[in-house]
N, C-alpha and C positions, 0 to 999 in steps of 0.2 A: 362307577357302579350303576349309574341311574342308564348309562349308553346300553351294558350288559341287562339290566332289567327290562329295559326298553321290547327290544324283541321277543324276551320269554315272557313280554304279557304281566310281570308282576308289578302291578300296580303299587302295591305298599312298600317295597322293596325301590321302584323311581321315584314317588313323592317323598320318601324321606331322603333317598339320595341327594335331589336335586337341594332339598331345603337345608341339607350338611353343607353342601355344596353354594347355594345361592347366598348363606351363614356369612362362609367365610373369604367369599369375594362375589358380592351382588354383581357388580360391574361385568367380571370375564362369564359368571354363569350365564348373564341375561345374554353375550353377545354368544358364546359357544352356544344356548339354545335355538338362537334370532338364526347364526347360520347353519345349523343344523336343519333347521325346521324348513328353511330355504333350499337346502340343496333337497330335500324330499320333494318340493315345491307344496309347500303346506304355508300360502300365502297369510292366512288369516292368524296362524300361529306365531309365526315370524313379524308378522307386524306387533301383536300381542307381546313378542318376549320387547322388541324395539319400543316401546310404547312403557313398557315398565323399566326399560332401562334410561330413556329419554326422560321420565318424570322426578328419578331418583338421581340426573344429576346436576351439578352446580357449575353453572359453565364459567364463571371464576374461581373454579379447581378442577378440574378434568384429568382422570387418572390416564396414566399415557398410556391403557388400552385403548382409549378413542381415538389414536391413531389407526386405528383398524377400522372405522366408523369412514373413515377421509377415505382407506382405502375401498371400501364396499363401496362407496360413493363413486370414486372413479371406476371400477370395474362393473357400474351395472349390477353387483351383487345381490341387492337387497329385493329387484323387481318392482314393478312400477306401485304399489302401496306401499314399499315400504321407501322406497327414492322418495315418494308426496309427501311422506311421513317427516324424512328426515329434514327435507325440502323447506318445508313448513317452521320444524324446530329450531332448526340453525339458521336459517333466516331471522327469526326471534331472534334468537343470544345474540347474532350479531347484531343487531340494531339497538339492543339493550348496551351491549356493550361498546359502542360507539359513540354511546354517548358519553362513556367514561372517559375525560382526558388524559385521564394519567394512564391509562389499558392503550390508548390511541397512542400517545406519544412513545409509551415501552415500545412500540412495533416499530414505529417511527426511527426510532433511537438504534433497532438493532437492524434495520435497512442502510443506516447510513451508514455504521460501523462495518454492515458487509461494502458497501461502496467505496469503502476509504481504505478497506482493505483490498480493492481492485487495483490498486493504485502502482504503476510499477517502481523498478526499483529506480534508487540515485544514478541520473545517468552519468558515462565516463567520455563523451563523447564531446566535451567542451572544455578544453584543461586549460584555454588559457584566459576565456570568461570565468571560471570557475576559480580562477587565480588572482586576478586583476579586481572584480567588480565587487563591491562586498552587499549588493543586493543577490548574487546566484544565490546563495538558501533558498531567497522566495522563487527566484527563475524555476530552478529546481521542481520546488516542489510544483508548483503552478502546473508544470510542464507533466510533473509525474502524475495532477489531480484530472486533467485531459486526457489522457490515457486511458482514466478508466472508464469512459464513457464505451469505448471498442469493448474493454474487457468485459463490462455489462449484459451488450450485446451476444460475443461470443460465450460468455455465461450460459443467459438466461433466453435469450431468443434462441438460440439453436437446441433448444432444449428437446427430442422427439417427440412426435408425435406418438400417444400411446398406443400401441399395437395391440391391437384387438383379436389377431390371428393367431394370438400364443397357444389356446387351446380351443376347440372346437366343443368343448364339453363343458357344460356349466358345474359340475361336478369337481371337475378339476381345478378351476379357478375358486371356487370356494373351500375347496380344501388347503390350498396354497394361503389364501388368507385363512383359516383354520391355524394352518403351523407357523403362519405370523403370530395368531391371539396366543396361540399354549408354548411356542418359542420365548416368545419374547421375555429377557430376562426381568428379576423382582425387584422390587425398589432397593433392596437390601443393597443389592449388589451395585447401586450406582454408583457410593463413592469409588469403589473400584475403575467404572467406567468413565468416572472424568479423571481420575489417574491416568489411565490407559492413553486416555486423548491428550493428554500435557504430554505422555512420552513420545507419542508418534506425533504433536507439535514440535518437539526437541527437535526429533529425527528430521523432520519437516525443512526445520529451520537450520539447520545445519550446526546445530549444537548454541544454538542462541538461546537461551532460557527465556530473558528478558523478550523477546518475541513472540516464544511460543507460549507466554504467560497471556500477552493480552492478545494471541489470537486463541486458547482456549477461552479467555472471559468472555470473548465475542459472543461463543458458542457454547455459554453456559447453559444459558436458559433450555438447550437439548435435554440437559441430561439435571430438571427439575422435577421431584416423585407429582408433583400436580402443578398444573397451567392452566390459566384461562382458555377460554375458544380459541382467542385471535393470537396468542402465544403458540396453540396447537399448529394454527395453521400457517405461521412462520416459520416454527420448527422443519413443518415437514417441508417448506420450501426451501430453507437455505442449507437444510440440516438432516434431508429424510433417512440418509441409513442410521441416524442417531434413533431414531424409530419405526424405523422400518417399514419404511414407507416405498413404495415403489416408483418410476421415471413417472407413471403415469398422475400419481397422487401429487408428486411434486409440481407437475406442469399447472392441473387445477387450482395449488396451495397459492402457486406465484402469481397467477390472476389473481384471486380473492385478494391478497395483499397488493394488489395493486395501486389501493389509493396512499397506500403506505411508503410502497416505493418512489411513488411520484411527489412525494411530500418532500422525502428522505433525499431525492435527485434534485429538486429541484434547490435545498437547500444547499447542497454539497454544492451544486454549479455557480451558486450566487457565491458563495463563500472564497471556493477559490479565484473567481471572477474579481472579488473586491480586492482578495491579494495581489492583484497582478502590480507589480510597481510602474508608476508614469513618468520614471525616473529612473536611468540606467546609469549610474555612475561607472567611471575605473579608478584605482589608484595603482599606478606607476611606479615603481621605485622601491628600495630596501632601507630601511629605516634604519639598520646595523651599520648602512654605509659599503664604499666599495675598497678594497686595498688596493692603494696605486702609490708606486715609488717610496713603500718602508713607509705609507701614512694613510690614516683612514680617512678617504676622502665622504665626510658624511651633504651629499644631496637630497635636502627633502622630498617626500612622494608627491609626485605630480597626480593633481586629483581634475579628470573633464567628466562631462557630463555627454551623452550619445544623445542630447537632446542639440544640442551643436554638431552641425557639419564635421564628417568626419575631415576633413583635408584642414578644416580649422584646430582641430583636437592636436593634429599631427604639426602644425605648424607651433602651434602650444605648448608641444611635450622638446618639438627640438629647440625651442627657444628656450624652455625651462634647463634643458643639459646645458647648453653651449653659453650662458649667462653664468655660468659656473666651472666650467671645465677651466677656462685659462687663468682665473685669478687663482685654481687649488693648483694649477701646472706652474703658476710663477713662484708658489712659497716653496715648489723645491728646486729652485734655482741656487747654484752657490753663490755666496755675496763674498765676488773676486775682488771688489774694491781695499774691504778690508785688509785680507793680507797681504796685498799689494801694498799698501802702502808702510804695513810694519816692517814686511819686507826691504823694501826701499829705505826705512830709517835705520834700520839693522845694518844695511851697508854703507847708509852715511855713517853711523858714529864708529865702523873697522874704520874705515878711511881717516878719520879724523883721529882716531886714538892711537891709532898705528903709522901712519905717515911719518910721524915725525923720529919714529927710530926705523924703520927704513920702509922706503916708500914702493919700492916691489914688491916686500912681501904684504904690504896693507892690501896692497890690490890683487895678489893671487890669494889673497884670504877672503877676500870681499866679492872676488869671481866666483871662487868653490861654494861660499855661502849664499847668496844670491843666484846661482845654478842649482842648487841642491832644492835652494825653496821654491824658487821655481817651477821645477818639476813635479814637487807636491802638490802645489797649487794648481797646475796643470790639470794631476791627474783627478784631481778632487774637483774642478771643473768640468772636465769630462764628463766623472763617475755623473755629477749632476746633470749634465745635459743630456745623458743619455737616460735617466731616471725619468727626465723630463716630456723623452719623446715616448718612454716607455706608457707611461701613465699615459699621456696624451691620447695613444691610441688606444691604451687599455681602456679611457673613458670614452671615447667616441665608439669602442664596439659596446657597450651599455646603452650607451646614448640609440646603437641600431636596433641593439636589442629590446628597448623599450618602443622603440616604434614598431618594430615588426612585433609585440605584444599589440599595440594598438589594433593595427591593422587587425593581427590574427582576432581578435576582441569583435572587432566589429566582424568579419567575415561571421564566425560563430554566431553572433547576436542578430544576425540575418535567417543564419539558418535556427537558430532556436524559434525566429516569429514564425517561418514557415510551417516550421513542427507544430510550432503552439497550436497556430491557426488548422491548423489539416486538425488535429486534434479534437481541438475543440469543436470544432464544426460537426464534428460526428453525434454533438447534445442534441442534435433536430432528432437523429434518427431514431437515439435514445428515448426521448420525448416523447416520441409517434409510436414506438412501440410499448411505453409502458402505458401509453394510454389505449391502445388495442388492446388491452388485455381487458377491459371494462367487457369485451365481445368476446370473449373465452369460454366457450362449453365445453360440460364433458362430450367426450366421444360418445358415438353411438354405439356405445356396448351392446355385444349382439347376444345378451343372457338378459336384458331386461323386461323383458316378456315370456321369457323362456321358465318350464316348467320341466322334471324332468318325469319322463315316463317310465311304466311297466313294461314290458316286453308285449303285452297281450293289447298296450294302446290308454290305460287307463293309469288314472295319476296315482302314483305311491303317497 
């Protein structure tokens, strides 16, 4: 009503609009007039609406239409009284608010949470470190917390430069933030909007709930009805479509949080850095035991340390088998002794009981019996000697097979230092660029000086 009053000159018909209007949201009236009054190029108005809306509010609750403040900021919008303006004020908040530790450490806290969520996934590429050592958990993750120094990089350094060529017309760009301010949806509707973002974390996660529970918690604080300054201007860095903020608002955001990041990295680097173990153990072996020849042959796990020469480890692990293979190979030997010798008394006493009523047949009774047992004995000998050789080599291929674990062990635990190290080594780069960002200005918006004109030469 007050826009439609505006041109037909009715004065009583705009000031009551505007104050129905300014009533029942101070915030977006003061900014819809601030860039109104700007695209006309009515500098003194436009500082004037900025200036009543900068006084009335509380930069420890900021309604998330000041995300349209961040974006005016990056695009040059406001023109150089109202940039000095703004320039001024948010410099204040910030400095007021820095001295808040608990407002500094929130940012802190949700910098490192996006770090740790840089982190990639459990690798598959070491199965038989990952089998053997029972420090790989921490290997692991170590390995995964390195990693995210690149992905920080490829993050947030590559982020574009804001393109200032989008429109040639100051008109344009201030309408475009216009339909950010009257777009943007109402608080009502946030709990909707962090639903929305659990479902498309689901999807995300490939139906992992528990995952995309705490990568929505990450990115709660987006979708808060009021935030401090330095909440604002976290949001619009890790989080800007959650507010609508544009590439170029987010490049600005992630400077300003610079000291935040660099707090948040350098704690993350120390942290995993303390995990590293100085101590690479393996354990060797199946504690169930192995089946050889119809018995469980149980060999304790052989435990070395990769702080000992590997050729000493492997000399270790085949002395720990072979101290043990031949004494479990001798209990399944048959014990021929025995029924040899029952055997043997079995044929003295036919002899002896039966000779004396006749002496032929004691002895073809005493050959058939003593043949017959024989033979059993025989083969029950065999069966065992051949159980014996079975085993034997069943356990000496265990016995390879534990060494070529060793081996594989170490080969792997070479290439994971390599990884590490390549990895890690990329925190300088890290380092270096989050502390460029202390030298991060806006672009040179080409509407900061800009006015727009009549046809005839003279300002509207």
């Amino acid at each position: 009503m007050a826009l439609a009053a505006w041109p037909r000159d009715d004065r009583a018909l705009c000031d009551k609009a505007v104050e129905e209007a300014f009533r029942r949201s101070p915030e977006r009236t003061s900014l819809l007039f601030a860039l109104i009054l700007r695209r006309q190029g009515r500098a003194d108005g436009t500082v004037r609406w900025l200036r009543h809306y900068l006084r009335a509010q509380n930069p420890d609750a900021l309604g998330r239409e000041f995300a349209v403040i961040l974006e005016c900021i990056a695009q040059g919008a406001f023109g150089p009284a109202g940039r000095d303006l703004m320039k001024t004020t948010l410099a204040g908040w910030r400095e007021t608010l820095m001295t808040d530790d608990e407002a500094r450490q929130a940012q802190v806290r949700r910098w490192r949470a996006e770090i740790d969520g840089l982190r990639g996934p459990a690798s598959a590429q070491f199965p038989r470190l990952s089998r053997c050592s029972p420090q790989w958990p921490v290997l692991d993750e170590v390995l995964r917390c390195a990693g995210a120094h690149q992905a920080l990089l490829d993050t947030y350094a590559a982020l574009p430069e804001p393109d200032t060529r989008l429109s040639d017309r100051l008109e344009d760009t201030v309408d475009d933030i216009l339909d950010r301010l009257v777009g943007e949806y109402d608080s009502e509707e946030l709990p909707y909007h962090r639903e929305l973002a659990l479902h498309r974390a689901v999807v995300a996660a490939g139906g992992d709930r528990d995952a995309a529970q705490r990568a929505t918690e990450v990115g709660a604080a987006s979708y808060e009805e009021r935030s401090d300054y330095l909440s604002v201007q976290t949001t619009a860095a890790l989080d800007p479509a959650a507010i609508g903020a544009s590439a170029a608002t987010q490049r600005l955001s992630v400077a300003a949080c610079g000291p935040w990041i660099a707090e948040a990295h350098a704690g993350f680097s120390r942290d995993y850095r303390a995990k590293a173990p100085s101590e690479v153990e393996l354990h060797i072996g199946d504690p169930a035991g192995v089946d050889a020849g119809g018995r469980k042959c149980r060999i304790p796990v052989w435990k070395g340390s990769f702080n000992t020469e590997v050729d000493a480890m492997e000399r270790s692990l085949v002395s720990h088998w072979e101290r043990r293979i031949e004494p479990f190979v001798q209990t399944l030997a048959y014990p021929l002794r025995t029924p040899l010798l029952l055997m043997a008394g079995v044929v003295v006493a036919i002899l002896l009981v039966l000779s004396g009523a006749s002496v032929g047949f004691a002895l073809l009774l005493a050959l058939f019996v003593g043949g017959v047992w024989g033979v059993v004995v025989y083969q029950r000998w065999d069966a065992a000697d051949t159980a014996q050789d079975d085993a034997r080599e069943l356990l000496h291929r265990h016995k390879r097979e534990a060494v070529d674990q060793l081996r594989g062990s170490a080969a792997e635990l070479a290439d994971w230092q390599q990884r590490y190290r390549a990895a890690d080594a990329v925190e300088g780069a890290a380092r270096t660029f989050i502390a460029s960002l202390a030298t991060t200005t806006p672009a040179g918006a080409p509407f900061e000086g800009r006015v727009v004109t009549g046809s005839e030469g003279g300002t509207v």
